[in-house]
ZABA-658274 format. One record per atom (N, C-alpha, C, CB): residue in one letter; x, y, z. Coordinates in steps of 0.1 Angstrom, whole numbers, plus 5000, padded with zeros to 4 digits. Glycine has a CB too. Layout:
<nodes>
AXYZ/...
</nodes>
This chain:
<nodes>
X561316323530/X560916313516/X559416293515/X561716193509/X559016353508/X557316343502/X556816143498/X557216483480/X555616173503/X555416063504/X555316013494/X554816043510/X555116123483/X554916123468/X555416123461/X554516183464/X556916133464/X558616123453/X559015943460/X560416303460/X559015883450/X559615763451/X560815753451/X559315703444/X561815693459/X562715663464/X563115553452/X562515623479/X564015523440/X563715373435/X565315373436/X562815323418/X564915193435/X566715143438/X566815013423/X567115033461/X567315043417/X567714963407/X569314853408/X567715073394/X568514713410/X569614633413/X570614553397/X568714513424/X571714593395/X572514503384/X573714553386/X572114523369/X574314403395/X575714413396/X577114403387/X575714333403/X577014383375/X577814403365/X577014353351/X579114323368/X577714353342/X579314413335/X578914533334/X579914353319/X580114633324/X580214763323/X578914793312/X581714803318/X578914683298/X577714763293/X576414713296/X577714763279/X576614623308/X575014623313/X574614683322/X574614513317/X575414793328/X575014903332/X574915013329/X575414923338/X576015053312/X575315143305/X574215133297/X576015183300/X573515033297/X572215003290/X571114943298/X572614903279/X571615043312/X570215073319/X569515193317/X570415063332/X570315293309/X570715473310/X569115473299/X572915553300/X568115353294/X567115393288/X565915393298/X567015313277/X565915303306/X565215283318/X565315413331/X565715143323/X566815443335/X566915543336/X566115623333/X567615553333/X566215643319/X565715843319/X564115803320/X566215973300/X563315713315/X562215683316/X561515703330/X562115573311/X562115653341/X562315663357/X562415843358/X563915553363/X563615903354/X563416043356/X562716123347/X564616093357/X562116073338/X560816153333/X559816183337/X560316123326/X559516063344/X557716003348/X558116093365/X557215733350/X559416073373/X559516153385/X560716233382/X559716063398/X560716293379/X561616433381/X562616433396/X560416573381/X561916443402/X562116433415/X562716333424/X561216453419/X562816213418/X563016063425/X564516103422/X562115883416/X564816013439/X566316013436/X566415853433/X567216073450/X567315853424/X567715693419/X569215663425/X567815693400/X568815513424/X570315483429/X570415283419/X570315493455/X572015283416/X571815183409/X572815073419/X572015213392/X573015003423/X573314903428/X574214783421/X572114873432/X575814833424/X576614753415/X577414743424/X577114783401/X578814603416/X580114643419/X580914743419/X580614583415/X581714773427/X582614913427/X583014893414/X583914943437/X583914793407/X584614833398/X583614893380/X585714703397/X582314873379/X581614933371/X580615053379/X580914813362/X581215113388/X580015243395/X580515363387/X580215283415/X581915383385/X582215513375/X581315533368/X583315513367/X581115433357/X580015453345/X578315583350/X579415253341/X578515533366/X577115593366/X577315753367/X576115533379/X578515813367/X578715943375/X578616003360/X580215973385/X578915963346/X578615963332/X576715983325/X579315803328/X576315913339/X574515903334/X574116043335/X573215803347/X573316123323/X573116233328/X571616293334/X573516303319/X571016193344/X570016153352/X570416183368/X569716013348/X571916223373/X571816203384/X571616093393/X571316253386/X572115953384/X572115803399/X573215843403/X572215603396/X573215763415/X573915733427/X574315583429/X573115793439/X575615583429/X575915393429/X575715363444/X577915333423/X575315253444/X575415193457/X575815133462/X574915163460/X577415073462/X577814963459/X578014853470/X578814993453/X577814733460/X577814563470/X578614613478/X578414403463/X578814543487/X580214523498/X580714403489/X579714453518/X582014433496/X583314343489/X583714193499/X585014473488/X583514233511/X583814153524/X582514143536/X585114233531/X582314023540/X581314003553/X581214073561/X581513913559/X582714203566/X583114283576/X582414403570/X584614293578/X581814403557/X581314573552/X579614523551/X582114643533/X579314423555/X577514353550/X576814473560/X576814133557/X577214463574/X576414503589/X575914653585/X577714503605/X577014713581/X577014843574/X576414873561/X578214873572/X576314773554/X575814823542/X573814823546/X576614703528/X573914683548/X572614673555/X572014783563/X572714573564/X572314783573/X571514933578/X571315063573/X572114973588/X572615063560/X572315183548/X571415173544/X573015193538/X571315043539/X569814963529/X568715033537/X569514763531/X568214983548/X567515043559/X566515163555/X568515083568/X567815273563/X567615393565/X567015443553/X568815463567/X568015443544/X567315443524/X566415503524/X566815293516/X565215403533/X563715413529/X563515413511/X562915573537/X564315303505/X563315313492/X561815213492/X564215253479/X561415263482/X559915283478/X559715163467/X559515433471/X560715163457/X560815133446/X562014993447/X561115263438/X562114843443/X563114793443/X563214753426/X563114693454/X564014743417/X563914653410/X565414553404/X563014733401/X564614463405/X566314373404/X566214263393/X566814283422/X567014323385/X567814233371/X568714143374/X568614323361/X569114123384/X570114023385/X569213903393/X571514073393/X568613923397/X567413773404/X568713673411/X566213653385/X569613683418/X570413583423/X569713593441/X572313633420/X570013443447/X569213453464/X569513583471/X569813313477/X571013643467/X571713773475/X570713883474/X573213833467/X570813943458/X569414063454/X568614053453/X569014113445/X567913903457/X566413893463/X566213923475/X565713783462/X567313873480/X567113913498/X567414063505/X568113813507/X568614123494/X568414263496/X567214333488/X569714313492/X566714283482/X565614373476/X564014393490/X565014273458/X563814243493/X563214193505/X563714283515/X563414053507/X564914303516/X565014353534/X565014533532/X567114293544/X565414543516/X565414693515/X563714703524/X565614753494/X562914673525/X561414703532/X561014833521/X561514753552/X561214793511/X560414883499/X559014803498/X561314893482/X558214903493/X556714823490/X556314783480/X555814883493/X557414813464/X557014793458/X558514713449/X556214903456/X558814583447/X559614523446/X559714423432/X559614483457/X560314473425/X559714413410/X561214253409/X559914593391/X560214153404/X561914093403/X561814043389/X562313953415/X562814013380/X562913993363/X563413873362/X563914093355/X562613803355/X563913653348/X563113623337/X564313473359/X564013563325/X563713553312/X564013383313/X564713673301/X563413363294/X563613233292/X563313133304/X564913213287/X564013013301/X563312923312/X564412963325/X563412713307/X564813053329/X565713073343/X564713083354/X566613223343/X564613003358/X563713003372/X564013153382/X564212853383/X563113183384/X563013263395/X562913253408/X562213313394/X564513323417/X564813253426/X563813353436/X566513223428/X563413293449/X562713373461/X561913463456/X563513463472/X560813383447/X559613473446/X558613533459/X558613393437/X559013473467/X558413563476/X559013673484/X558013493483/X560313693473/X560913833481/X560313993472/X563113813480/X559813913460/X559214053448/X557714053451/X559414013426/X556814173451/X555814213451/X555314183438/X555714343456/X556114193424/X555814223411/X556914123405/X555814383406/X556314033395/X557513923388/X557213963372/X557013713392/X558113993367/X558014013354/X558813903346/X558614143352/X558313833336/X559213693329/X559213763313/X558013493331/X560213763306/X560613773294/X560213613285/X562213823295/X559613603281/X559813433273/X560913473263/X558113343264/X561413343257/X562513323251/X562513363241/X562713223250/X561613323230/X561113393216/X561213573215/X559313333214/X561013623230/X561213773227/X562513793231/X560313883235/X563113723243/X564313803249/X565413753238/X564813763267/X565513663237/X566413633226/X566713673209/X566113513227/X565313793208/X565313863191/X565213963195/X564113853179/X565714033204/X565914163205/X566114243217/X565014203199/X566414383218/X567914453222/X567414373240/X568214693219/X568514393246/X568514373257/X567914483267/X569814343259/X567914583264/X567614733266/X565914743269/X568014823250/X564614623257/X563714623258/X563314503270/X563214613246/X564514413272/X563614333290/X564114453299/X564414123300/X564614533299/X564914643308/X563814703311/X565714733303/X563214773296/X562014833303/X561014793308/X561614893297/X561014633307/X559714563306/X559314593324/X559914383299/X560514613333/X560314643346/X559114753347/X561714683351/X559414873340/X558514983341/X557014953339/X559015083330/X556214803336/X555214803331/X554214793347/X555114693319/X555214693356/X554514723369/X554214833379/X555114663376/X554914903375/X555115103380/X554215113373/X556515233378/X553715133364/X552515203352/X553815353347/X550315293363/X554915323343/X555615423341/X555415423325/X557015413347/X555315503318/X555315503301/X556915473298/X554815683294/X556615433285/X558015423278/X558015543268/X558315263269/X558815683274/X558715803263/X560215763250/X558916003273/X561415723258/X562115713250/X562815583249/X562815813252/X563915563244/X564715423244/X565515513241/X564415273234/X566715593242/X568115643244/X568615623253/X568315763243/X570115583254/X571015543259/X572415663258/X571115423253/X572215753272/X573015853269/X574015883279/X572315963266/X575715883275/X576315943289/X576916093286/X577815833295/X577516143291/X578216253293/X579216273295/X577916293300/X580616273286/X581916263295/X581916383304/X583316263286/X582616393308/X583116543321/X584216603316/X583716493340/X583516733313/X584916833310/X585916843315/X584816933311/X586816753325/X587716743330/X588316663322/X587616713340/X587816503325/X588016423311/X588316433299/X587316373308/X587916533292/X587716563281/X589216613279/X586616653280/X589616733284/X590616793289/X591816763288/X590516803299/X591516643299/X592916553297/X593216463288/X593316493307/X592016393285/X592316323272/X593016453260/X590716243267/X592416583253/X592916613249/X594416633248/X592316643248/X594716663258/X596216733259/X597416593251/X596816763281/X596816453250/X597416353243/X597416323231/X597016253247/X596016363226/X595416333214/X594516463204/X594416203218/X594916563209/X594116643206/X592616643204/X594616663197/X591916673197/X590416623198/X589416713186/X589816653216/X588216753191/X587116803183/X587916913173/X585716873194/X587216923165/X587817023157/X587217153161/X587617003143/X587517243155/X586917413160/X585517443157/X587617553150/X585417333145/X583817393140/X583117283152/X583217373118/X582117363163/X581217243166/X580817143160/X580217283168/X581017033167/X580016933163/X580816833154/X578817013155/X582416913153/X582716773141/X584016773143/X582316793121/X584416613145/X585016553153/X586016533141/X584416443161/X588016503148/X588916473147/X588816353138/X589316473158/X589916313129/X590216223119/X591116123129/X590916283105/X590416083140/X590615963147/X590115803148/X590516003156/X590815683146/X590115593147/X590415543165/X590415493134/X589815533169/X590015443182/X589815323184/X589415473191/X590915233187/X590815083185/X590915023200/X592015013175/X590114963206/X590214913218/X589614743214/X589315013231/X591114673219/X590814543211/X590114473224/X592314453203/X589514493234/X589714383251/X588814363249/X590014403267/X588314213257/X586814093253/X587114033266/X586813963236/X586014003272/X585913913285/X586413733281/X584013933291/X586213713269/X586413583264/X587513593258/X585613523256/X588913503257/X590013533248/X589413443232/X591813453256/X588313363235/X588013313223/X587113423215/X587313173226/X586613503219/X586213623211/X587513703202/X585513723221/X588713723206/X589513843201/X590213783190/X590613903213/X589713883183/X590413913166/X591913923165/X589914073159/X592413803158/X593813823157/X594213953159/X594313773145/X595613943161/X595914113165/X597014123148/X597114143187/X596814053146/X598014053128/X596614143118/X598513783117/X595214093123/X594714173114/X594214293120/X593914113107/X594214333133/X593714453138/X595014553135/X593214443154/X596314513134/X597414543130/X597614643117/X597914433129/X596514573106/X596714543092/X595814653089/X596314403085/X594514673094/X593814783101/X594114893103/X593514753109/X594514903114/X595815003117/X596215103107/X597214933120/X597315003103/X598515093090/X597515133077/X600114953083/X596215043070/X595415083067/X594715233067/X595015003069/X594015243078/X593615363085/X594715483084/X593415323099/X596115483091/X596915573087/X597515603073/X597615563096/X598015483064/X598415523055/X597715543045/X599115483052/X596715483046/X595315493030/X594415633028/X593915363032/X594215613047/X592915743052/X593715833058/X591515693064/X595115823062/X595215953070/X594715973080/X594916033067/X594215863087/X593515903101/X594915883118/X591915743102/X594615933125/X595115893135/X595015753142/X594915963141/X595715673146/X595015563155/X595515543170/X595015423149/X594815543176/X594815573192/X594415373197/X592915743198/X595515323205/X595115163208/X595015243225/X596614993204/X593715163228/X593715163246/X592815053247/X592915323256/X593114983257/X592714883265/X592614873278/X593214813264/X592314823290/X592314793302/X593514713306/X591214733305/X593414683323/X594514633327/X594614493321/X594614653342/X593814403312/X594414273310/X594214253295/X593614173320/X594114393292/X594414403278/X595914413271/X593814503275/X596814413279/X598214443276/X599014353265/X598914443289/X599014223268/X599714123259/X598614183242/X599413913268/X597814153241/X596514243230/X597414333222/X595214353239/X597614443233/X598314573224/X599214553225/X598114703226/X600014513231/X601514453224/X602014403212/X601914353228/X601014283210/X601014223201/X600814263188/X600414153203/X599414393190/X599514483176/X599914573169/X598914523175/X600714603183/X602114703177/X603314613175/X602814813189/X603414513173/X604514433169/X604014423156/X604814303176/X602714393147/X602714353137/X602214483127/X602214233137/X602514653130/X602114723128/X603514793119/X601414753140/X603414863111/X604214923102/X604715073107/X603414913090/X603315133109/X603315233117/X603015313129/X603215273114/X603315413135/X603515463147/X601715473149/X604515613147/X601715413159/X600615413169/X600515463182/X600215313171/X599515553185/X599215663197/X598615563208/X597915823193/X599615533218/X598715433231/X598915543242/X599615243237/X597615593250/X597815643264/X598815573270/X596715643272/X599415593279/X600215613288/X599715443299/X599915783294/X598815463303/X598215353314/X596915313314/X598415393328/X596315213313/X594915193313/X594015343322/X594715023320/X592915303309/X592015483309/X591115433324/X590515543289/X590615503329/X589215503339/X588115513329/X589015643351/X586815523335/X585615463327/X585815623318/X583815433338/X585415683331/X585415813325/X586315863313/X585715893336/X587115843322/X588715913302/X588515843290/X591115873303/X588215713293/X587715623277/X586215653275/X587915433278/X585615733281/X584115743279/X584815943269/X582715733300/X585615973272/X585816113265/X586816073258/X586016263273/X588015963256/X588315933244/X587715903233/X588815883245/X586515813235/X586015763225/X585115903216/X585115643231/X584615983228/X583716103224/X584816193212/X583316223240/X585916193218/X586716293206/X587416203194/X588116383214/X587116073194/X587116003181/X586215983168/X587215903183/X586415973159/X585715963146/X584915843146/X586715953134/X585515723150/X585015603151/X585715533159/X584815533140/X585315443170/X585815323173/X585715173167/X585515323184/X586915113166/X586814943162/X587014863174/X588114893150/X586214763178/X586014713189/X585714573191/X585114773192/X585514513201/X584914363198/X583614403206/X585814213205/X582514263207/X581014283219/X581614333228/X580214143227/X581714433233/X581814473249/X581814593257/X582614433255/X582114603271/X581514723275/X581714843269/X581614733286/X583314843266/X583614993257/X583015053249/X584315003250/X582414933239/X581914923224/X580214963233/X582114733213/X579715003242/X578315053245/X578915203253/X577214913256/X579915173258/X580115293262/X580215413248/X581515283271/X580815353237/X581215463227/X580015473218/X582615433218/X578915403221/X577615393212/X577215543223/X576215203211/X577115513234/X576215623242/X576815773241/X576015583258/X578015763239/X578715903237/X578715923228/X579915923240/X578015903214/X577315933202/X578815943191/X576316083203/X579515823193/X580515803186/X580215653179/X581815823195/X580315663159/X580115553155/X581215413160/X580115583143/X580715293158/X581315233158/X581215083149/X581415243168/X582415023149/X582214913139/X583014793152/X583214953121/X581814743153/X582314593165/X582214463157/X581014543179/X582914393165/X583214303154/X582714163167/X585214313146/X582014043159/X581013973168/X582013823167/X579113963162/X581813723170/X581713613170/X580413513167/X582013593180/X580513433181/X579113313176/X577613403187/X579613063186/X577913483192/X577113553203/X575713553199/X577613703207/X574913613204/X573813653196/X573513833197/X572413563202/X574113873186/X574214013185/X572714043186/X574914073173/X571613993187/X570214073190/X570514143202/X568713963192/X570714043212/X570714113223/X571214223227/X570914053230/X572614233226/X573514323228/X574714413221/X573814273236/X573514453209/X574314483192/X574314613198/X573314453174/X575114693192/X575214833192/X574114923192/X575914873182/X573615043200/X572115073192/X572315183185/X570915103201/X571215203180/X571715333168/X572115273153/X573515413173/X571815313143/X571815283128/X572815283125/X571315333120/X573415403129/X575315443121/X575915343122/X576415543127/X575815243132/X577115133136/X576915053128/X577215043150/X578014983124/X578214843122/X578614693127/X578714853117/X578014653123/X578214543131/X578914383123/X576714523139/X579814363122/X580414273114/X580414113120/X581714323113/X580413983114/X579813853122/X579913753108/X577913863129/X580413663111/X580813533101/X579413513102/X582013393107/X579113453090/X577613353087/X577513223100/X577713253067/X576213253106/X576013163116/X574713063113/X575913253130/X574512933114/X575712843124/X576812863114/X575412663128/X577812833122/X579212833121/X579212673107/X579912803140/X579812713094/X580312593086/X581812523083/X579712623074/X582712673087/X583812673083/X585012663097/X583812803073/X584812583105/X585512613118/X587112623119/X585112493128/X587412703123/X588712793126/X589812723129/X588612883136/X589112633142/X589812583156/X588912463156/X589612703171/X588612333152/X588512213156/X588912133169/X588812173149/X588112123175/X588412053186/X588712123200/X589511973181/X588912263196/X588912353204/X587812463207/X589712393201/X587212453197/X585812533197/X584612473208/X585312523182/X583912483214/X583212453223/X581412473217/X583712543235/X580812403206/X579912343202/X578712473212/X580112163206/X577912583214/X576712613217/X577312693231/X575712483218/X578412703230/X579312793242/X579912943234/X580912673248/X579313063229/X579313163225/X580713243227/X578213203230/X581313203245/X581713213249/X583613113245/X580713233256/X582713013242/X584412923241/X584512953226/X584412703244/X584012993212/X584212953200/X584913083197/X582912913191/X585913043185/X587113143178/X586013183166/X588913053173/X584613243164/X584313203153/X584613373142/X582513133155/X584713463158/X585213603152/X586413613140/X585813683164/X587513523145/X588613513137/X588313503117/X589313373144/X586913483117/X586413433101/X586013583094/X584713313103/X585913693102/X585613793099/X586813863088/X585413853111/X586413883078/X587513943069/X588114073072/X587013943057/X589514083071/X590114203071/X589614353065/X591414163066/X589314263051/X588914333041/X587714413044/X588614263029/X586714343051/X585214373055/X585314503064/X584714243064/X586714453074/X586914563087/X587314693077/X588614503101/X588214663070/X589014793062/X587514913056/X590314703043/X586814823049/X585414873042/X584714973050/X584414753039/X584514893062/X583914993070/X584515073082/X582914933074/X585915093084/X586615203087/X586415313077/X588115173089/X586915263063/X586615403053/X585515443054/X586615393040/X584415393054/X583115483051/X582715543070/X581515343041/X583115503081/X583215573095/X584115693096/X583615483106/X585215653087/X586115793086/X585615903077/X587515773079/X585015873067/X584815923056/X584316033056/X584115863050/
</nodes>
């Protein structure tokens, strides 16, 4: 390789949409080098997402066991990257960034999070609080690029399903219509949240539902992941009418071209709900106590729905967890009515 094409390795070991909302940094990286081979550096179970980037990364993924380090390490090695940069700042991705023997090694931490083994980064980039905390998560991303001297041409966030995907998702749900460009009278509801204190009763995602098909005429399609199941159960129990559920939880990929041949998805914060923003499908997500700056949908079309915060009217007393985003039911305050409003005008 030319001494002149940079090798870069981009370190962020999960979640799903904090890997698809690297895909702006990304293309910025394959703008400025055309030529650089990228590689992004995760857990196996979110690397699908990258085969979706339409930049050409290459996952790299952690080892799972002490018995796979020896090997992975000498991969590191060989590599020869040029370029390290690592969003996750934990002692592990500082020391793999350090042993990668790249020369140019950027490391990131925001707010007051100390920065662990500064002496494993060449380049320390710090977000203070007042910025990272008002806005998208997407912009401490780029903020990496300022040590490279790389320009910021775009901020898009774009995947690709695979015509294969596509394919077989249709043969379930049919899909795009004939005339290019304009999509099926589908809603897609994928109710799953890493928090169970985030998820929207399922009596009113239910209510939703039969809404959507009997008012609008739309189709509705429920898919979730593997620990989404009790979820969609539950919403077909309180559902009037016939609802379209695939067969077995989708791969990144088939829910990245389900969502593409839908009208809109309804969602909660999470990785799906960024996966179906990048496949240029609207969506309407529905928040809690979180701080949607960071990691709100991008793009205008969406919506984004959220009880008045701070919180006055609490749900769950005594069960709610006071400044824990994560422990509070505050989603549940979101009106049905609100959800219904803006399915009609996504279908519309």
């Amino acid at each position: 390789m030319s001494a002149a094409v940079p090798h870069i390795l981009v370190i962020r070991r999960r979640y799903l949409g904090d890997i698809v909302l690297l895909g702006s940094l990304l293309r910025n990286l394959r703008l400025h080098w055309p030529a650089a081979p990228l590689s992004v550096l995760t857990e196996p179970a979110y690397a699908g997402v990258l085969a979706l980037n339409p930049d050409a990364v290459q996952p790299l993924l952690l080892p799972a066991g002490l018995a796979a380090w020896p090997g992975f390490l000498r991969g590191l090695r060989r590599a020869r990257f040029t370029h390290v940069l690592d969003f996750d700042n934990t002692e592990k991705t500082a020391a793999i960034a350090r042993f990668s023997g790249a020369a140019v090694r950027v490391g990131l931490h925001h707010g007051g999070h100390r920065l662990k083994l500064r002496g494993a980064y060449t380049h320390v980039v710090h977000d203070p609080t007042e910025l990272h905390e008002t806005r998208p998560i997407t912009e401490y991303y780029l903020r990496a690029l300022e040590p490279l001297g790389v320009p910021i041409a775009t901020r898009d966030v774009r995947l690709e399903p695979r015509p294969a995907d596509l394919a077989e998702v249709r043969r379930f749900i049919g899909g795009e219509s004939k005339i290019q460009h304009q999509k099926s009278n589908i809603l897609l509801v994928h109710p799953g949240t890493r928090s169970p204190y985030r998820l929207w009763p399922a009596e009113y995602f239910a209510a939703v539902c039969d809404f959507a098909q009997d008012e609008l005429g739309a189709q509705v399609v429920l898919t979730g992941g593997p620990g989404d199941a009790a979820a969609l159960a539950a919403i077909r129990r309180h559902t009037r009418t016939h609802l379209l559920q695939l067969p077995d939880a989708l791969s990144i990929g088939r829910f990245a071209a389900l969502a593409r041949l839908a009208s809109a998805v309804l969602c909660h914060d999470s990785g799906p709900m960024h996966v179906a923003t990048a496949v240029g499908t609207r969506v309407i997500a529905l928040y809690g106590s979180q701080n949607a700056a960071l990691f709100r949908p991008l793009g205008e079309e969406h919506v984004l729905l959220q009880p008045p915060l701070p919180c006055t009217a609490c749900v769950a007393p005594g069960q709610c967890v006071p400044g824990d985003s994560y422990k509070n039911f505050c989603v549940r305050l979101i009106d049905p009515a609100q959800v219904k409003s803006a399915v009609r005008a996504a279908l519309a």
